[in-house]
C-alpha positions as CSV (number, residue, x, y, z in Angstrom):
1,X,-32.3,28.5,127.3
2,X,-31.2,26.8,123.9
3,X,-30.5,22.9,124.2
4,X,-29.8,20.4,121.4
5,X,-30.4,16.8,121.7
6,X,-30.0,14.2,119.1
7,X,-33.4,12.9,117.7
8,X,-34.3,9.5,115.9
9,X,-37.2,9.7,113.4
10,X,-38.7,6.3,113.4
11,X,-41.7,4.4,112.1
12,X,-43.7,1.6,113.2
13,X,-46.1,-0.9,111.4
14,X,-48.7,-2.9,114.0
15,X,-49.4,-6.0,112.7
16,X,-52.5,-7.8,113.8
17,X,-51.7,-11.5,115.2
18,X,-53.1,-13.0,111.9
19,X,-50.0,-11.2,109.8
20,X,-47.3,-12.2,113.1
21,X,-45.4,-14.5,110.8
22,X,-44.7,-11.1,108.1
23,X,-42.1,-10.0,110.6
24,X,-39.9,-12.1,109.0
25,X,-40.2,-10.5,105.3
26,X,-40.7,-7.1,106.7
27,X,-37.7,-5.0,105.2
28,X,-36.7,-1.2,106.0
29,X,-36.6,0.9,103.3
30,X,-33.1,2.2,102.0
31,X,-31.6,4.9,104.7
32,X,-33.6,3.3,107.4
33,X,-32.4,0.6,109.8
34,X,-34.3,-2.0,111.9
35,X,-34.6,-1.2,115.6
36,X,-36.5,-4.0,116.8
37,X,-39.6,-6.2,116.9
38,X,-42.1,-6.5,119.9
39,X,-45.5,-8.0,120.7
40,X,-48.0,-6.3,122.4
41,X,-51.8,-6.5,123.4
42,X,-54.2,-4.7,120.3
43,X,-56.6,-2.4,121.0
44,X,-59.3,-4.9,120.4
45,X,-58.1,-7.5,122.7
46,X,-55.6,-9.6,119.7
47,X,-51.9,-9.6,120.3
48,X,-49.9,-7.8,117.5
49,X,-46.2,-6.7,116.9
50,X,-44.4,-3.7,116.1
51,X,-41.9,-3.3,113.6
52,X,-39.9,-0.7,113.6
53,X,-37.4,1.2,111.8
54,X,-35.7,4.8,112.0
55,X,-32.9,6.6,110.4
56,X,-29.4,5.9,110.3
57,X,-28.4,9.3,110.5
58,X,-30.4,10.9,113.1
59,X,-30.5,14.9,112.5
60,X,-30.1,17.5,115.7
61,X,-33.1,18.5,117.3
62,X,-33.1,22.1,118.4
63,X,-35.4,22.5,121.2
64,X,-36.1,26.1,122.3
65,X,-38.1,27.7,125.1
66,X,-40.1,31.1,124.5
67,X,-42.2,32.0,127.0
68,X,-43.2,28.6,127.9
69,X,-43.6,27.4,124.8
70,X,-41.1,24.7,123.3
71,X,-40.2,24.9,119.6
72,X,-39.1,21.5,117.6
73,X,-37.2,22.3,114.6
74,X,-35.4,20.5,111.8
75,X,-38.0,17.6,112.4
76,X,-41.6,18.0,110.9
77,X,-39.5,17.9,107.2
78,X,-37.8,14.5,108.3
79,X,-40.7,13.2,109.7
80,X,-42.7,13.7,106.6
81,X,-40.6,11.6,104.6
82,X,-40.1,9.0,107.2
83,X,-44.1,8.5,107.0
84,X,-44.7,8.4,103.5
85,X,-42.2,6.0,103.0
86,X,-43.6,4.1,105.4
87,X,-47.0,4.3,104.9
88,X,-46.3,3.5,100.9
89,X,-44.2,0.3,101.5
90,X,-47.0,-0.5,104.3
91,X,-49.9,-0.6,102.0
92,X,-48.5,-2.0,99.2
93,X,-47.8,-5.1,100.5
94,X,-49.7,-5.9,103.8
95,X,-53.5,-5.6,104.0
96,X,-53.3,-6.1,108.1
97,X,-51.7,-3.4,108.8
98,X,-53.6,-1.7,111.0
99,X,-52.0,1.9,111.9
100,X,-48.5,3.5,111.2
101,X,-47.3,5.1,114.0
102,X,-44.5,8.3,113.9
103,X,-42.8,9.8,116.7
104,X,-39.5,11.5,117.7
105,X,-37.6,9.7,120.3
106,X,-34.6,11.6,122.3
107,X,-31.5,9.6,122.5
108,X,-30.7,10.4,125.7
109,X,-34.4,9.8,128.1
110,X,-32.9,10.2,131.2
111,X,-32.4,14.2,130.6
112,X,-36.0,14.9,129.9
113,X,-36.7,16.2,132.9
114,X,-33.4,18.2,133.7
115,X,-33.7,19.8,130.5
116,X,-38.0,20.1,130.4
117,X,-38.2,18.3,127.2
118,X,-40.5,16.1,126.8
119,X,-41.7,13.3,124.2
120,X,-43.2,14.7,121.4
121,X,-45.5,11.2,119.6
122,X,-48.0,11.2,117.3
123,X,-48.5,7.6,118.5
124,X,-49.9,5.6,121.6
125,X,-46.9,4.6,124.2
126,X,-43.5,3.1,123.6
127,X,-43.4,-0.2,124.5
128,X,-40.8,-0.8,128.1
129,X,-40.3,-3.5,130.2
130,X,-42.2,-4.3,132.7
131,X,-45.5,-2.6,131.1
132,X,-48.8,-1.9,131.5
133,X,-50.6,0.6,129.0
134,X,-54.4,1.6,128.4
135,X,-55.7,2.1,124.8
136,X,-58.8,1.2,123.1
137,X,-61.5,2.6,120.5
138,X,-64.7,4.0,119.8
139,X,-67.0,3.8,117.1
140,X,-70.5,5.2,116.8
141,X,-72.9,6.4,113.2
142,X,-75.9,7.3,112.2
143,X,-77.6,4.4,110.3
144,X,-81.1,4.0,107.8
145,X,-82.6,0.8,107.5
146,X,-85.0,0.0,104.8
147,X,-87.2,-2.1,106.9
148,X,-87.1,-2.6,110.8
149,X,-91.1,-2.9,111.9
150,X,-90.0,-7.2,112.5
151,X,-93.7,-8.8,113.1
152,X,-95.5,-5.1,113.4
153,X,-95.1,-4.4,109.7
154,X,-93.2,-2.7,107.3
155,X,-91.4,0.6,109.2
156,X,-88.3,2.6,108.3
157,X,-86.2,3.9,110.6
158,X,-83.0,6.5,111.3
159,X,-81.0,4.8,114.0
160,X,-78.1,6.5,116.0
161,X,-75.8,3.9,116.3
162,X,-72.8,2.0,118.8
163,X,-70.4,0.2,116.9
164,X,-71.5,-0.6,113.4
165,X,-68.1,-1.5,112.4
166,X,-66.4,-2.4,115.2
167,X,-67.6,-2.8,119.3
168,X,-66.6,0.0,121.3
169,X,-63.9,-1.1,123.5
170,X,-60.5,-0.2,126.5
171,X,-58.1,-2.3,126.5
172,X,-55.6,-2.7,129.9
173,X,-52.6,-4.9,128.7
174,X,-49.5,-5.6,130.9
175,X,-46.3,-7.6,130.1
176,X,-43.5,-8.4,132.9
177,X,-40.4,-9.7,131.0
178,X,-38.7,-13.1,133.0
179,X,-35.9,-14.1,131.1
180,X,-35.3,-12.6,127.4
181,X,-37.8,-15.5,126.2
182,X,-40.1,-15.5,128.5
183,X,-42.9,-13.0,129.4
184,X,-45.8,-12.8,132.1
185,X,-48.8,-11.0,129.9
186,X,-52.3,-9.6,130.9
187,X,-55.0,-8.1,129.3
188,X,-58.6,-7.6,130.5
189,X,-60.8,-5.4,127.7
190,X,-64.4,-3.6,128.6
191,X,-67.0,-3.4,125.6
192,X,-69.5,-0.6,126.0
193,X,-71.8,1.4,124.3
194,X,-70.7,4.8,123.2
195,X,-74.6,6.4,122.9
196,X,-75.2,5.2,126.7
197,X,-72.5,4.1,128.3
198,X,-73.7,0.6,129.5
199,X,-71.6,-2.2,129.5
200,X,-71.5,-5.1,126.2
201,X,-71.5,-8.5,126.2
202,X,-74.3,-9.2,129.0
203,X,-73.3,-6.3,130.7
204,X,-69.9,-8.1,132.1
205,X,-67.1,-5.7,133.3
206,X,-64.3,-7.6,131.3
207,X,-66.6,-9.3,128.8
208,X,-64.8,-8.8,125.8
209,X,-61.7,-10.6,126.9
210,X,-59.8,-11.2,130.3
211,X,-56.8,-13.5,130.6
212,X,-53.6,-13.7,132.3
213,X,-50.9,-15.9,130.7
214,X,-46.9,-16.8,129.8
215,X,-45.4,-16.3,126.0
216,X,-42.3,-17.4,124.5
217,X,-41.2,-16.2,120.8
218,X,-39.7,-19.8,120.8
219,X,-42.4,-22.4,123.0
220,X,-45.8,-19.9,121.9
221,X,-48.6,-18.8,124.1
222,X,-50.5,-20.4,126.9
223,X,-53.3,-18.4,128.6
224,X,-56.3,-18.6,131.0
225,X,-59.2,-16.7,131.4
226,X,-62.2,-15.5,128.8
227,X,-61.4,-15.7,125.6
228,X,-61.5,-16.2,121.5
229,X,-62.0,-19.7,120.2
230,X,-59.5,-21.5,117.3
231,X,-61.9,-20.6,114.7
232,X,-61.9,-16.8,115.4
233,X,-57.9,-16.6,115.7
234,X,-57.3,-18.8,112.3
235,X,-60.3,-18.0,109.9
236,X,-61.6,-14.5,110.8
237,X,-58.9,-12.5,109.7
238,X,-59.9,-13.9,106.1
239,X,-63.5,-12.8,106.8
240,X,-64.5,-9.1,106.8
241,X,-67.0,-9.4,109.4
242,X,-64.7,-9.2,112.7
243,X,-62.4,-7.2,111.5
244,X,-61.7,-3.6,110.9
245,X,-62.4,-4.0,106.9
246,X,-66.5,-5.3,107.5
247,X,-67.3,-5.2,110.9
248,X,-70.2,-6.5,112.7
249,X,-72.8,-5.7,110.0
250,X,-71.0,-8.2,107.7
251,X,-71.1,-11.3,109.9
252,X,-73.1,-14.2,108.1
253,X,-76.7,-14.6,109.3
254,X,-77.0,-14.4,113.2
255,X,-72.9,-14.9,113.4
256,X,-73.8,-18.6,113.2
257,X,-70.0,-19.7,112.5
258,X,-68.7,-16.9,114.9
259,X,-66.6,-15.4,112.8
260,X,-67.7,-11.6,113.9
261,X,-66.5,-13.0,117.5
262,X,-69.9,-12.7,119.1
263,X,-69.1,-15.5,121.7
264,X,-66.2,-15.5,123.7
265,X,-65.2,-18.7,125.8
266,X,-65.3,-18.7,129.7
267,X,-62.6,-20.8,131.9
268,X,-60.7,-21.1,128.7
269,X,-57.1,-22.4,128.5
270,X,-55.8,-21.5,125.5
271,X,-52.4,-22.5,123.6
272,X,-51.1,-20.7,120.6
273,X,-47.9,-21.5,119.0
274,X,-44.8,-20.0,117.7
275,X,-44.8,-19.6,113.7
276,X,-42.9,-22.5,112.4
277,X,-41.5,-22.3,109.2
278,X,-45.3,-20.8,107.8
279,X,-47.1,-22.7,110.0
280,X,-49.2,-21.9,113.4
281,X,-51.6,-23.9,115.2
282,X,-53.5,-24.1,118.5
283,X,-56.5,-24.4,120.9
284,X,-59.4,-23.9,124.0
285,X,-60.8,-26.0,126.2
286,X,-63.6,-24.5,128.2
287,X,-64.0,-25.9,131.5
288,X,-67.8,-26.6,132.6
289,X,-67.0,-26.3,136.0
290,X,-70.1,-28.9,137.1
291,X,-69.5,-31.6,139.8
292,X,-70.6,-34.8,138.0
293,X,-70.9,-33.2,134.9
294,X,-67.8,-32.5,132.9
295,X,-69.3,-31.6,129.7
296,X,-72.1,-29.4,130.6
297,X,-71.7,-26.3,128.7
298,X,-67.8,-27.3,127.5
299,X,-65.6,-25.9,124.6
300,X,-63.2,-26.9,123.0
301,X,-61.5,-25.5,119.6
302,X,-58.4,-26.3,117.2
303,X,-57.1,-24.5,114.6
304,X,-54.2,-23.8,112.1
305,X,-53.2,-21.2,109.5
306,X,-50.3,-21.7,107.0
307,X,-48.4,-19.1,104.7
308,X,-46.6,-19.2,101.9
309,X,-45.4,-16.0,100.1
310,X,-48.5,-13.6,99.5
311,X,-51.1,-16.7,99.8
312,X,-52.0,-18.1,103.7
313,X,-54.7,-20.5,104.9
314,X,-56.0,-21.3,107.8
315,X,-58.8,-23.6,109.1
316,X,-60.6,-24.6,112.4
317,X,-63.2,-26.7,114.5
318,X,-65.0,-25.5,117.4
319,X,-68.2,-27.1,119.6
320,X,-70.1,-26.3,122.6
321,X,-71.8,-28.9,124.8
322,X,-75.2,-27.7,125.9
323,X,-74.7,-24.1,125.3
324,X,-77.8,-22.0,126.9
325,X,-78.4,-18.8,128.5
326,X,-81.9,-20.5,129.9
327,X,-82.7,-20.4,133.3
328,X,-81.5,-24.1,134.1
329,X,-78.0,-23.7,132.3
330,X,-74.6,-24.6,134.3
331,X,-74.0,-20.6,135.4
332,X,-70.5,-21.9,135.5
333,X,-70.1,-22.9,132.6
334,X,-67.8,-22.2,129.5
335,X,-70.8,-19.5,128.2
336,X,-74.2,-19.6,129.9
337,X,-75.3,-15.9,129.3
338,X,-74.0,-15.4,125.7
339,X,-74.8,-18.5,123.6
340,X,-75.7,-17.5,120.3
341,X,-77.8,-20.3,120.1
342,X,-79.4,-22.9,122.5
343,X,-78.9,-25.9,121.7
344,X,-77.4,-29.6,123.2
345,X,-74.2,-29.1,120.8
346,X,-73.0,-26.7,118.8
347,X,-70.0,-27.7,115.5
348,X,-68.5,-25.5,113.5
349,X,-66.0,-26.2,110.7
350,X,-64.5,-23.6,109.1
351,X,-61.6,-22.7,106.0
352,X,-61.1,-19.5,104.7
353,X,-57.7,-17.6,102.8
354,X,-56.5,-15.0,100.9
355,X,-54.2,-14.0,98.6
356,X,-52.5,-10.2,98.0
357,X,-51.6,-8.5,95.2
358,X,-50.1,-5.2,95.2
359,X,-53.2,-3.1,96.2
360,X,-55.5,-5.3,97.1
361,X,-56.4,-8.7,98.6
362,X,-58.6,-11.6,97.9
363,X,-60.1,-13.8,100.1
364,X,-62.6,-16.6,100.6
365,X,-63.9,-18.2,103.3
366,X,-66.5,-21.7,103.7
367,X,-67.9,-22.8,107.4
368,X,-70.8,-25.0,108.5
369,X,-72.4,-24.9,111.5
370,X,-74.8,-27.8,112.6
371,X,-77.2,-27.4,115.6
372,X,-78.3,-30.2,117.7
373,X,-82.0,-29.9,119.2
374,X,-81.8,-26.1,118.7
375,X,-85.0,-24.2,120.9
376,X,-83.7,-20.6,120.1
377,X,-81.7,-18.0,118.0
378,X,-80.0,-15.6,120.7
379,X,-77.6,-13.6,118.6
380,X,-80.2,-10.7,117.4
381,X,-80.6,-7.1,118.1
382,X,-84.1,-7.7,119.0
383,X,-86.1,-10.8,120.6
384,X,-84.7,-14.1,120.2
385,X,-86.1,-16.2,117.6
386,X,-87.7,-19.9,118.9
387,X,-87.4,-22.9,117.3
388,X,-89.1,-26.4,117.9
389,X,-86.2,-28.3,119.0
390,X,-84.9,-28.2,115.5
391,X,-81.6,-29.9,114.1
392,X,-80.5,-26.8,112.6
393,X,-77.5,-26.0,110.1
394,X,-76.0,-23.4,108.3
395,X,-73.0,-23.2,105.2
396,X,-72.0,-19.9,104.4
397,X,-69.7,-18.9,101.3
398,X,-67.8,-15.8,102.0
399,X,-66.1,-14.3,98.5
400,X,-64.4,-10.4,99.8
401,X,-61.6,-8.1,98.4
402,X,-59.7,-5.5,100.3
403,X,-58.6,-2.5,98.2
404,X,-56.0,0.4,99.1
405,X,-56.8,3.3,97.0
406,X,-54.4,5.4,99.1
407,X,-52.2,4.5,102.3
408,X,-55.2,6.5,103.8
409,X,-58.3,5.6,101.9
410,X,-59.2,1.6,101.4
411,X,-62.4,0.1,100.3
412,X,-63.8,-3.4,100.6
413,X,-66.6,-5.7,99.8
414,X,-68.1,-9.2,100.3
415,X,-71.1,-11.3,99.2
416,X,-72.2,-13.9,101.6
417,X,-74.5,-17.3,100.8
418,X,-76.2,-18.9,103.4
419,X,-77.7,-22.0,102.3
420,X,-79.7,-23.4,106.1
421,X,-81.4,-26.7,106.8
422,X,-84.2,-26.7,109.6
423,X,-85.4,-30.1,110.1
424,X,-88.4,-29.5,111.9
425,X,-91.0,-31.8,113.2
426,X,-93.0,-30.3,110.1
427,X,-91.0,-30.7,107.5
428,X,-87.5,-30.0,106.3
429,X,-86.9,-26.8,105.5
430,X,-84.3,-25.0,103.1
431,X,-84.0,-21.2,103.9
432,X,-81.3,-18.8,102.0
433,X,-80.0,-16.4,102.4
434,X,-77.9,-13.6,99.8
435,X,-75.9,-10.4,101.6
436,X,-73.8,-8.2,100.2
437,X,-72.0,-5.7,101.8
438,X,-69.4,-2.1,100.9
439,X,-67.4,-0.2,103.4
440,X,-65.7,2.7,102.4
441,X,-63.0,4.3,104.7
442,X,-61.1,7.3,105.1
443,X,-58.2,7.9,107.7
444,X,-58.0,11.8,109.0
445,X,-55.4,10.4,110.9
446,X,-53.1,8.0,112.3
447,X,-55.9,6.5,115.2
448,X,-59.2,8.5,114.0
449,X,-61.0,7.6,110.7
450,X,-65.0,8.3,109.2
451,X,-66.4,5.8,106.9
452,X,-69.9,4.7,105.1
453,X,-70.9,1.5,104.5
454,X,-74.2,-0.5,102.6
455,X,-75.3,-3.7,103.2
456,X,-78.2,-5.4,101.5
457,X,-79.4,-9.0,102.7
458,X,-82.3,-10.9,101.0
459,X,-83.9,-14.2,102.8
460,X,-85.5,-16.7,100.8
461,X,-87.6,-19.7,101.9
462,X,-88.4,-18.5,105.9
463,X,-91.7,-20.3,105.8
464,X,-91.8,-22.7,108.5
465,X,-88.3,-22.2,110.2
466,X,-89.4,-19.6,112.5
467,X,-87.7,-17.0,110.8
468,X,-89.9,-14.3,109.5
469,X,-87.8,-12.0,107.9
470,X,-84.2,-10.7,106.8
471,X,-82.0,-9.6,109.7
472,X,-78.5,-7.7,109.3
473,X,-76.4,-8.4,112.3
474,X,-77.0,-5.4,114.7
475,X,-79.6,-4.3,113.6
476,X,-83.4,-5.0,113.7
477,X,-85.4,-8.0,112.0
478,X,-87.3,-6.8,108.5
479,X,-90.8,-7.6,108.1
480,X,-90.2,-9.4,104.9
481,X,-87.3,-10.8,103.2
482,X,-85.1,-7.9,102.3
483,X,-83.2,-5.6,104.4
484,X,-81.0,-2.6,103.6
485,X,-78.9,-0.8,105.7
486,X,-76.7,2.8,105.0
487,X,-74.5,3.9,107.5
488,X,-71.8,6.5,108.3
489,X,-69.6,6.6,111.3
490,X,-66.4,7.8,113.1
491,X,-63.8,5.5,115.0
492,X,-61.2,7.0,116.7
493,X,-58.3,4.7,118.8
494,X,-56.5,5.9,121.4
């Protein structure tokens, strides 16, 4: 049986929700016209869009059957130019672009299963009305680390490891359309460990996010449920550590600004609003949850980003009230079980931007984080560290650059200072800290990639803070005061 249908070869760019406003500038490339822009839930939890293009003259597809194979001809040659051309005007002027997807779309879907032709994508799921889709990612490597032996001495060690770069994570997202403005969304996202299986994030079923929510291209974003603060969703994306360009090894000492988004907010309602003109803004509030005790273990966050040809900004403020995963914490609260610290209040101020040029982008990023009546440092790989009811804080100066070799192979790099104040009832104390970090990656693919990475952290000035040695994020505390790790990995999406 010989059938021709007619074929469109398009391509689409996901955008994470830090580079939303770009749809605006986006442009097809001569021969290709735009066929729409849509949001959609990320495979690590954050909302992106697609924006698509595909050719103006769509060529005949001649599907055959032979012997129960079917044959697609007169597209592979198409498609390859359809990619590159996406892929080069992609890199060269977005560093958030994320993945490039391909596929060949029949014209006419309601014949697909008369005929027994089916989709052929190289690509997660179109995007329909009325959806609900399953992705996610994996990532696990094989790491070294110079020095891991904490308080028993010096020690090596080879360390098989889950999610150096980014946590391992499936995503179920669902959008129900209610007028051509309006939509009903959903997204609830699992974090596990790849090498066991075991649940992240204090071993919650949906502890990486789960909300439920309306959005409006026009009013913005209002959801409920656990979820990112104002400070994650305006400052990461100019921080490496976070995102898919640094990862988790990258975040500043014991992610003490959050910017590797190692707390999430519980009972959170959260606005987020439309791009205006360059400029977005929004917020949390945490709930406590406790009779007679509205602030116990409360959040609340604002933030803002701004862009302005290749340069945007953003900035952002977020506290905790009594934050504790101690026995006698509020259980209801806005995030008993996974403070990073405990402590009667937690601030953090943040700025951070970045600027692209044609390959590459620079960025900075400046937070401070001030601890009131701090007893403990939760946010290790190993035992948390206690402090004497310190009044604790940390400013960290993030300098990083982004670099596409190739639409497939990118590099980046960052040096961190951590300059800390411990005011203990000994004595003040100054600690510092000096990290610098390289990740190197290479796509195979569309959704699967490999990459290595080295990170080096030096701590100066421990004595007397309770501190006794350098710590990467994710990885074990050093005896002494410097720390290197080597890694290599594999993430695939899907």
């Amino acid at each position: 049986m010989n059938a021709a249908l007619t074929c469109a070869q398009e391509w689409v760019v996901d955008l994470t929700e830090a580079d939303v406003h770009l749809r605006d500038s986006l442009r097809c490339e001569k021969g290709l016209l735009q066929v729409g822009v849509s949001m959609h839930g990320r495979r690590d939890g954050k909302k992106a869009i697609d924006f698509a293009c595909q050719s103006d003259r769509a060529p005949r597809c001649l599907v055959r059957e032979t012997t129960g194979r079917r044959q697609y001809h007169n597209v592979q040659r198409s498609m390859k130019r359809f990619e590159a051309t996406a892929q080069r005007h992609a890199a060269a002027r977005f560093a958030h672009v994320t993945s490039i997807y391909k596929f060949v779309r029949l014209t006419r879907p309601h014949a697909w299963w008369k005929s027994g032709v089916f989709l052929v994508m190289a690509a997660p799921a179109v995007h329909a009305q009325g959806s609900l889709r399953l992705t996610g990612s994996m990532d696990a490597g094989i790491a070294y680390v110079s020095d891991a032996g904490g308080t028993a001495g010096a020690h090596s060690a080879w360390q098989i490891k889950n999610g150096d770069v980014n946590i391992s994570r499936w995503i179920l997202t669902g959008e129900d359309p209610i007028t051509n403005d309006l939509n009903a969304i959903m997204t609830l996202t699992n974090g596990f460990s790849v090498m066991t299986g075991a649940a992240a994030q204090q071993g919650r079923l949906f502890g990486f996010q789960s909300f439920v929510g309306l959005s409006s291209r026009s009013k913005g974003t209002l959801t409920l449920g656990r979820q990112f603060d104002a400070v994650v969703q305006y400052v990461e994306p100019f921080a490496l550590g976070g995102t898919t360009y640094g990862g988790t090894a990258f975040a500043h000492p014991f992610d003490n600004d959050n910017l590797d988004n190692y707390t999430r907010t519980n009972n959170a309602v959260k606005y987020s609003s439309p791009d205006i003109h360059g400029l977005a803004f929004g917020g949390t509030y945490g709930f406590s949850n406790k009779p007679g005790a509205f602030s116990d273990s409360r959040e609340y966050s604002v933030g803002a980003s701004y862009h302005l040809g290749e340069m945007r900004v953003g900035a952002g403020y977020f506290q905790f009230n009594h934050a504790s995963n101690l026995a006698t914490a509020n259980t209801d609260g806005a995030e008993p079980a996974g403070a990073p610290f405990n402590a009667d209040r937690q601030r953090t101020y943040a700025a951070g931007g970045n600027y692209r040029l044609t390959r590459a982008t620079l960025g900075l990023v400046l937070s401070e984080t001030r601890l009131d009546n701090a007893t403990s440092i939760n946010n290790v790989a190993d035992t948390a560290i206690k402090l004497p009811h310190d009044a604790v804080r940390f400013d960290n100066i993030e300098v990083n650059v982004r670099y596409f070799v190739t639409p497939k192979w990118h590099i980046s790099a960052a040096y961190v200072f951590t300059y800390g104040r411990f005011d203990t009832p000994a004595g003040t104390r100054y600690p510092k800290w000096h990290q610098v970090g390289l990740l190197n990656t290479y796509f195979l693919s569309q959704r699967s990639d490999v990459y290595g990475e080295v990170i080096y952290q030096r701590a100066n000035e421990l004595e007397g803070t309770g501190i006794h040695g350098a710590q990467i994020s994710n990885f074990p505390r050093a005896s002494g005061s410097n720390q290197l790790v080597a890694a290599i990995g594999l993430r695939h999406r899907f």
